[in-house]
VEXBAMAR-325324 format. One record per atom (N, C-alpha, C): residue in one letter; atom name; x, y, z. Coordinates in pm, 1 decimal, always signed. Each point is the difference from the previous one (the first is absolute). Layout:
<nodes>
code / site / px / py / pz
A / CA / X / Y / Z
...
</nodes>
This chain:
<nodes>
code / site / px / py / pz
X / N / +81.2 / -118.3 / +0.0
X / CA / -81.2 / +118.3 / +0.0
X / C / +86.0 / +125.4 / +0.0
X / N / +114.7 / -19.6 / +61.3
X / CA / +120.5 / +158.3 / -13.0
X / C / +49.4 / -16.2 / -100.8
X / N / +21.2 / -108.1 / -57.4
X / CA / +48.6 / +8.2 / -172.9
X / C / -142.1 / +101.1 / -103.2
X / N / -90.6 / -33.4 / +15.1
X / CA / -119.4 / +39.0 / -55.6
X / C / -14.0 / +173.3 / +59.4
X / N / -40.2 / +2.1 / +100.0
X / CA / -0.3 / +208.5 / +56.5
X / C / +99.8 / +43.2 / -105.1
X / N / +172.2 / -102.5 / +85.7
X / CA / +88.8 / +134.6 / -81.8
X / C / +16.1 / -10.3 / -110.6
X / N / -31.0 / -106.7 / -149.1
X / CA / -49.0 / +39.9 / -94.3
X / C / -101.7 / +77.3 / -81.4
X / N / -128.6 / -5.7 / +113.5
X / CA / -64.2 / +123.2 / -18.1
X / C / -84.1 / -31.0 / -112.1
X / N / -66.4 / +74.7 / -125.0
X / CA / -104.2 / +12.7 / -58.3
X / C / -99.7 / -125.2 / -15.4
X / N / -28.8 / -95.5 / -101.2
X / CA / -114.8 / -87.7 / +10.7
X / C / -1.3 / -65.4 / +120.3
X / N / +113.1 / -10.3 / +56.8
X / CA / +35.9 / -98.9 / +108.0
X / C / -112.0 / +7.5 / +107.9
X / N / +23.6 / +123.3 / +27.4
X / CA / -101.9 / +44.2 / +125.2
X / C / -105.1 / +71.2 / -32.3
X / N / -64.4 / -34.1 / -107.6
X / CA / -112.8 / +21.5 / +9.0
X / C / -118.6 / -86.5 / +70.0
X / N / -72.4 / +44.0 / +111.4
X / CA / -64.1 / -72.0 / +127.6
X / C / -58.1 / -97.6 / -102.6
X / N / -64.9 / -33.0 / -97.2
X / CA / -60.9 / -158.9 / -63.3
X / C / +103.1 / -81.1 / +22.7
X / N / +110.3 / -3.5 / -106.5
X / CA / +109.3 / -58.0 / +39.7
X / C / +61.1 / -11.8 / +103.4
X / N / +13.4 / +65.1 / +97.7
X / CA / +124.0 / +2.4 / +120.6
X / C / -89.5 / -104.9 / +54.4
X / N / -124.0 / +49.3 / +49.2
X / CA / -121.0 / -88.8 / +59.9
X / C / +14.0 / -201.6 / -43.5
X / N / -6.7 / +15.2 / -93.5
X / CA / +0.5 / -110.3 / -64.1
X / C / +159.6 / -54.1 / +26.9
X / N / +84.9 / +30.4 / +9.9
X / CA / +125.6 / -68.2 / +4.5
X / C / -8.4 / -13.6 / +135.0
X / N / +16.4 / +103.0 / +130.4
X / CA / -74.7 / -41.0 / +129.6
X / C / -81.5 / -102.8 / +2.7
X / N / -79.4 / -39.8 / -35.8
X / CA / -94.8 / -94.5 / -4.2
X / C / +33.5 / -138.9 / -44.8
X / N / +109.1 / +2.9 / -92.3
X / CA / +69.0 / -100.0 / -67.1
X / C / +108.4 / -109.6 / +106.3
X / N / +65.0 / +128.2 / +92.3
X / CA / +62.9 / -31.9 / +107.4
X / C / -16.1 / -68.1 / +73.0
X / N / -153.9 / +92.7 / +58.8
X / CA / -20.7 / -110.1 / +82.1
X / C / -62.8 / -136.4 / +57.4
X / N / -57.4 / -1.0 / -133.1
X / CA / -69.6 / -153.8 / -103.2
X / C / +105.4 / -56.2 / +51.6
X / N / +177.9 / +12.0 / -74.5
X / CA / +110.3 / -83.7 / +36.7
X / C / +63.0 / -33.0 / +127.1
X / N / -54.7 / +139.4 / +100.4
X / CA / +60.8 / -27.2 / +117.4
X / C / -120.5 / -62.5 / +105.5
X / N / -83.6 / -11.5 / -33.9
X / CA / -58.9 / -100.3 / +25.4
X / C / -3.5 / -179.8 / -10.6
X / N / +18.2 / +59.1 / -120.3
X / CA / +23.7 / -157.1 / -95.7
X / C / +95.3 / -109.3 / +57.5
X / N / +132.2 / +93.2 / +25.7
X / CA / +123.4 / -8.5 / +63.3
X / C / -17.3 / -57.2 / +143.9
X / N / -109.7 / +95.5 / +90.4
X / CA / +10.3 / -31.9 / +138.5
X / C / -93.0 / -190.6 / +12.1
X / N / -101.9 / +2.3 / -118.9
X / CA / -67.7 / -127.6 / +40.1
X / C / +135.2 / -136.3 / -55.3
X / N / +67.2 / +29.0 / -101.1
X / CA / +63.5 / -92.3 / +10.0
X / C / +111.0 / -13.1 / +123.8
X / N / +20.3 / +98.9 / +39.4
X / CA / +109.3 / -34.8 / +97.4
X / C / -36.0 / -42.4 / +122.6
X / N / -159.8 / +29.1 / +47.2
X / CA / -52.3 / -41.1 / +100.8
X / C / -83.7 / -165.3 / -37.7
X / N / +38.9 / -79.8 / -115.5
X / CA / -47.9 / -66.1 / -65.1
X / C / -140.6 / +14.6 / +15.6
X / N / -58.4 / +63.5 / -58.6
X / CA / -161.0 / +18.5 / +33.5
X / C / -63.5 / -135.1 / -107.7
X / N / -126.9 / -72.7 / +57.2
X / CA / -86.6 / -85.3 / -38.4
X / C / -67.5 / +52.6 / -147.5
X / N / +2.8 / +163.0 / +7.8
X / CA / -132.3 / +66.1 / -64.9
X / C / +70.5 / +62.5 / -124.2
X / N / +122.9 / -116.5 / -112.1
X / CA / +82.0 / +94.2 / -48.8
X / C / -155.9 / -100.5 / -157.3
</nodes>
């Protein structure tokens, strides 16, 4: 996401920024059920 600000124009435009946020934390989620081996993958 600091690669993206300090490049600046389409980057951060709130649709996009929103959406890559969102992308994140799909993965860091994703991330925490496998490591907690979750049942519900």
């Amino acid at each position: 996401m600091n690669h993206c600000l300090e490049a600046g124009g389409k980057h951060i435009e709130p649709k996009y920024f929103q959406l890559m946020m969102s992308r994140a934390e799909i993965c860091r989620t994703s991330t925490h059920f496998v490591l907690i081996r979750s049942k519900h993958l």
